[in-house]
N, C-alpha and C positions, 0 to 999 in steps of 0.2 A: 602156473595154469591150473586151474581147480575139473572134475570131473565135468562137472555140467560143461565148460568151454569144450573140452572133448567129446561129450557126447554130441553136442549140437553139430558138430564138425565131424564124426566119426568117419565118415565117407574120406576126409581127408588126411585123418592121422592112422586109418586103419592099416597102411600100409607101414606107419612107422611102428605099430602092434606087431606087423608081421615079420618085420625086421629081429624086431627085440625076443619074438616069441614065436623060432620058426617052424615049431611043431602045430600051431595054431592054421587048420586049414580057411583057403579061401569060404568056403560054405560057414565052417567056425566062426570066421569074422564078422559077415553076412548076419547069422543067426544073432551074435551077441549086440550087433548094433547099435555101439555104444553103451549099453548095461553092464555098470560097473561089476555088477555081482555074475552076471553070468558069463562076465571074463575073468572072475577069478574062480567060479567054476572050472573053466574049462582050462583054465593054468594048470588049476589040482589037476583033473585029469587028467591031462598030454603029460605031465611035465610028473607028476606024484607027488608032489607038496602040499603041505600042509595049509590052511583057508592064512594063516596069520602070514605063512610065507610069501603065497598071493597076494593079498594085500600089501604088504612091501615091498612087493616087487611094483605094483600098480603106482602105490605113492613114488617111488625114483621112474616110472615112466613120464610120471606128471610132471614130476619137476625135473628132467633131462629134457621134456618140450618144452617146457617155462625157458629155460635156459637156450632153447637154440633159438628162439621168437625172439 
């Protein structure tokens, strides 16, 4: 599953955001709305990682939803 299927659907996958990333508040979810980059913001923040470690974490969220569809 590539970002843009996620974002277009965010309303739908955000809860499995919130599963995978449960420092990520409901308002957090809301704000980032599907923007890949302002959810890997907010990974660094909640979480203190690094923009690269975000990002890999984002690519095995996409393909861990590839995989359950």
């Amino acid at each position: 599953m590539n970002w843009e299927q996620i974002e277009g659907q965010w309303k739908q996958f955000a809860g499995a955001a919130r599963e995978r990333w449960g420092k990520l508040t409901d308002d957090d979810l809301k704000q980032i709305d599907g923007h890949r980059e302002q959810l890997a913001g907010k990974i660094q923040e909640r979480y203190g990682t690094a923009k690269e470690t975000a990002e890999r974490e984002i690519d095995q969220f996409c393909s861990d939803l590839k995989a359950t569809l």
